[in-house]
VEXNUMAR-156787 format. One record per residue (C-alpha): x negated, y negated, z. Coordinates in pm, whole numbers, plus 50000, padded with zeros to 5 digits. Layout:
% residues N
X, Y, Z;
...
% end
This chain:
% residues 303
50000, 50000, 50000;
49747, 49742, 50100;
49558, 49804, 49781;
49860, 49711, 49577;
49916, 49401, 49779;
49540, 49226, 49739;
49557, 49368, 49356;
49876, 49184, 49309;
49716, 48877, 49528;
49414, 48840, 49248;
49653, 48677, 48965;
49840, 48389, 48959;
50055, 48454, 48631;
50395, 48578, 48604;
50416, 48980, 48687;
50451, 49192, 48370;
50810, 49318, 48290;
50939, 49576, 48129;
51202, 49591, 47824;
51432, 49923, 47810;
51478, 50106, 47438;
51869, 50063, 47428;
51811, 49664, 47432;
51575, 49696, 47201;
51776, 49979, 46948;
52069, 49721, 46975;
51957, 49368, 46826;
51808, 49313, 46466;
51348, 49269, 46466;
51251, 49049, 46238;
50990, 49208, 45990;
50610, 49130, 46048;
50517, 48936, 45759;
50176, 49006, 45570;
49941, 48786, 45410;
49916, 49015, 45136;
50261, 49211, 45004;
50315, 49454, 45038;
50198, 49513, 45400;
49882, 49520, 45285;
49678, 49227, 45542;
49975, 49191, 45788;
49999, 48861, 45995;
49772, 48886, 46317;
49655, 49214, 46160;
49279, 49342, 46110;
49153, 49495, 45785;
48809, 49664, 45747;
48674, 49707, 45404;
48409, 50018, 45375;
48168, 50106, 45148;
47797, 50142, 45046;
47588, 49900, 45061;
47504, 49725, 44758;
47829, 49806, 44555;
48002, 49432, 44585;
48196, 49453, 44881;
48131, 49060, 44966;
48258, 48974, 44579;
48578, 49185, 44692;
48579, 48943, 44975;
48527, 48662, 44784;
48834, 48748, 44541;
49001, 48790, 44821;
48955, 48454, 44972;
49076, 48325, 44667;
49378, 48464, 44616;
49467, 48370, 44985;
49392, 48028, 44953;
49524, 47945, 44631;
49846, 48211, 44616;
49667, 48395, 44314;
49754, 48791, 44310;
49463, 49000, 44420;
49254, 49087, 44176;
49517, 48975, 43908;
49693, 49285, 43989;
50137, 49283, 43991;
50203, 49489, 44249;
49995, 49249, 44497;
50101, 48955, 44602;
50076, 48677, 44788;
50402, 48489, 44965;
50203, 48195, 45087;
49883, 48006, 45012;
49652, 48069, 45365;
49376, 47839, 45541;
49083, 48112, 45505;
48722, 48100, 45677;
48454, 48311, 45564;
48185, 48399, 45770;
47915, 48526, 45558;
47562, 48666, 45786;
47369, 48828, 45471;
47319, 48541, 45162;
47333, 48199, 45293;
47407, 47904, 45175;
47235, 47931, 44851;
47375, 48257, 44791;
47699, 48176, 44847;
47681, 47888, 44634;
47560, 48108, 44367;
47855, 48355, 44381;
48127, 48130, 44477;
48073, 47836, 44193;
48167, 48103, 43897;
48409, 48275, 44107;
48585, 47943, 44126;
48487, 47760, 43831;
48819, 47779, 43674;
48997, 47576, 43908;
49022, 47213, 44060;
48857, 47164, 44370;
49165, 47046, 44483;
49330, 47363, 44417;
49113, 47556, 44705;
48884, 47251, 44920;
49174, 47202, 45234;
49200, 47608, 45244;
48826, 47778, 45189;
48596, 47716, 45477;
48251, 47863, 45556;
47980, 47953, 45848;
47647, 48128, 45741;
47397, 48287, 45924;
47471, 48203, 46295;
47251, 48413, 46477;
47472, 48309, 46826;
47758, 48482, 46624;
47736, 48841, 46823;
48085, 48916, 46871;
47945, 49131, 47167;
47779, 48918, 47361;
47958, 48592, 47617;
47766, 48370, 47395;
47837, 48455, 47061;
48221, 48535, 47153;
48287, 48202, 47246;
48099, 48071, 46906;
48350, 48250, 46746;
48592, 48061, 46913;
48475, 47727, 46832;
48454, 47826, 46493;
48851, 47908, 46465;
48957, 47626, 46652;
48817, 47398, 46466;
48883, 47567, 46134;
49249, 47682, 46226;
49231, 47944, 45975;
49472, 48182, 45891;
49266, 48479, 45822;
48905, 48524, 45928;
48663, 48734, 45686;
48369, 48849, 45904;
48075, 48972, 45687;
47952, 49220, 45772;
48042, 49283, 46118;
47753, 49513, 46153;
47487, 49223, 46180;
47737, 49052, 46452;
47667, 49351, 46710;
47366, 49374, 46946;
47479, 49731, 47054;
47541, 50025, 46881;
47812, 50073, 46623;
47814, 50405, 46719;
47906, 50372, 47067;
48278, 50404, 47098;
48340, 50210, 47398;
48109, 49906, 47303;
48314, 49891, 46940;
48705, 49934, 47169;
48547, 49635, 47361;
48473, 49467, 46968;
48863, 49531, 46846;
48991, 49397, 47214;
48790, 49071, 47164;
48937, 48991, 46805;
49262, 49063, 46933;
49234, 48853, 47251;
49125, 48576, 46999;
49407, 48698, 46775;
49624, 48613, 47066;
49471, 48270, 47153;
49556, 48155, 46792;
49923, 48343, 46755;
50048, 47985, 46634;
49808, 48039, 46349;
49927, 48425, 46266;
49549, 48473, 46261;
49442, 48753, 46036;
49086, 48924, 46042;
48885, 49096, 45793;
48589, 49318, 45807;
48354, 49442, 45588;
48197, 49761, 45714;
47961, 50016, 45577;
47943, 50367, 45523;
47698, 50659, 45558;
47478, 50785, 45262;
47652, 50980, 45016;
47530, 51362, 44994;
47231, 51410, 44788;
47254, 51775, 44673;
47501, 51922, 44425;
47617, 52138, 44670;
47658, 51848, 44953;
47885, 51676, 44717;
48071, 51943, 44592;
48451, 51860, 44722;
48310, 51518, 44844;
48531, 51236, 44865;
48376, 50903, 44822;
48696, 50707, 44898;
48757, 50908, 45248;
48793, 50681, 45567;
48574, 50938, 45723;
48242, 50795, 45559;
48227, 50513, 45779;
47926, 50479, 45930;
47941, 50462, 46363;
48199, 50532, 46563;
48551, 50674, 46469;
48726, 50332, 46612;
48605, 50163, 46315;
48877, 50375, 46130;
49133, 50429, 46433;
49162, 50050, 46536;
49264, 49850, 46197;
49615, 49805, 46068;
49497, 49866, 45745;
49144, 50045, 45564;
49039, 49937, 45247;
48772, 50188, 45076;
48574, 50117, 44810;
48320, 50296, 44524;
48136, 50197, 44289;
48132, 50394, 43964;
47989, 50311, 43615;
47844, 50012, 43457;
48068, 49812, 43220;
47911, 49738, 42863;
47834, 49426, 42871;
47552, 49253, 42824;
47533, 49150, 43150;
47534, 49299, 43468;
47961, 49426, 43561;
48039, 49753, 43686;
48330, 49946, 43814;
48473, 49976, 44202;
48692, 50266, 44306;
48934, 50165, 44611;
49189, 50304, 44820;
49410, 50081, 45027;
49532, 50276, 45358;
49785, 50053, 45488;
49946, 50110, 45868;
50268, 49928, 45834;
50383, 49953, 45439;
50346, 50235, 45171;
50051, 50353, 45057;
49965, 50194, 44702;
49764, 50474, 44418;
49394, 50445, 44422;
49272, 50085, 44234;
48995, 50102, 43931;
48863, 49745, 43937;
48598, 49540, 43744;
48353, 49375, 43907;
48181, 49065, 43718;
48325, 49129, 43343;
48358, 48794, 43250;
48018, 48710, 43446;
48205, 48497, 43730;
48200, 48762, 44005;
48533, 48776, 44046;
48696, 49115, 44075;
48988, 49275, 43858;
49257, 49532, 43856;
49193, 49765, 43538;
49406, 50103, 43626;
49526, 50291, 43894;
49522, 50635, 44009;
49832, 50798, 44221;
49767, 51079, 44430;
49987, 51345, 44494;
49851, 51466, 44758;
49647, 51280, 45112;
49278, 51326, 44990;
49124, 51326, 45322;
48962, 51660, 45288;
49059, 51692, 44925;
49345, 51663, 44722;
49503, 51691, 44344;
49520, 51305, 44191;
49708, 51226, 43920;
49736, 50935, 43640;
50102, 50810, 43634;
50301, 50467, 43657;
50428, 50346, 44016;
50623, 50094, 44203;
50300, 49894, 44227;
50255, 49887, 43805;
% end
């Protein structure tokens, strides 16, 4: 008893209540709204997008970005879309500013600054940013409120950590702090995006034989990285495109929590040499492919 009563004694907020099912069963829930339709980046939702290093996952980012701040489709695909145009901040801890001017001015070369200027905002290579640490949490914080974004692109999340991405109490601890800061900014519907790597692909012919590159189980670290978002985005990378530049193809799968699962995406990375990325085809599986499964090539609601 007296441990209950000092417990109780070390708060000063209002006491947590409960809500019983039959209320609940008996009134109309509004739908959460997304971002991105349909229910692909709902509002105060987290996305991680996977892959190998190397294959363009920060130009998927950046086409990404775009759409959201201008209410462009992603990646010029029809079954995507958009409802709103969103305040978006991108914090990039791999190119800099140079590099980041050098992919963004293509990317966005085809529209008016005053299309995109009030709703893309940056932060580059802020070595306080350690979403782990006191110090680098509250960064974080200054960051949003001053920005007031509506979705926050971290990438990649892997050089914000000072412990190991393996550990699957210090990444719970990661998730609970973007939510807490999720919750701070509510007003804002705050969104959050991470880009997030996988292991090494199998080398042998026999290692890869029934491998899935697209499987949520090739993340790299700890299995929270997969458990904790409300939606996974994998990606690929596949052939080179001719051109005489450099373009290439991505593979993706969209694994969505809250909406339908959309086929696998074939995309083009770079095709018109602005580094944007674009739907080409799509793949619909008839059958989960964690493990395996028979794909096939047919229309869907998302064509």
């Amino acid at each position: 008893m007296s441990g209950r009563l000092v417990l109780g004694a070390q708060t000063s907020r209002e006491p947590k209540r409960v809500s019983y099912l039959a209320d609940l069963l008996d009134r109309e829930v509004e739908k959460v709204s997304s971002w991105i339709e349909p229910g692909i980046l709902p509002k105060s939702g987290i996305m991680v997008l996977a892959g190998e290093a190397k294959i363009g996952k920060s130009l998927i980012l950046g086409s990404l970005a775009r759409s959201l701040a201008t209410g462009e489709a992603p990646f010029m695909m029809d079954g995507l879309h958009t409802p709103t145009r969103a305040k978006v901040l991108l914090v990039d801890q791999e190119v800099g500013e140079y590099g980041l001017q050098k992919r963004c001015r293509p990317m966005l070369q085809d529209l008016a600054p005053t299309d995109y200027a009030s709703n893309l905002m940056y932060v580059t290579k802020d070595p306080e940013l350690m979403l782990d640490q006191a110090a680098g949490i509250r960064t974080l914080w200054e960051y949003v409120e001053s920005a007031q974004p509506n979705v926050l692109i971290l990438d990649p999340v892997g050089k914000m950590l000072s412990e190991s991405e393996n550990d699957a109490i210090e990444v719970a601890k990661v998730f609970h702090t973007l939510e807490r800061l999720q919750k701070d900014f509510r007003h804002l519907g705050l969104s959050i995006i991470l880009s997030h790597h996988f292991m090494k692909p199998p080398r042998t012919a026999r290692d890869r034989e029934g491998f899935d590159p697209l499987d949520p189980y090739n993340m790299r670290g700890s299995g929270k990285w997969k458990d904790a978002p409300d939606t996974l985005v994998m990606v690929s990378r596949g052939d080179k495109l001719p051109c005489p530049h450099q373009a290439w193809k991505i593979d993706m799968r969209i694994l969505p929590r809250h909406a339908e699962e959309p086929p696998d995406l074939h995309l083009n990375v770079n095709e018109f040499k602005d580094f944007r990325v674009r739907i080409a085809s799509q793949t619909k599986r008839t059958a989960p492919r964690l493990g395996g499964g028979a794909i096939q090539t047919t229309p869907s609601i998302f064509q």
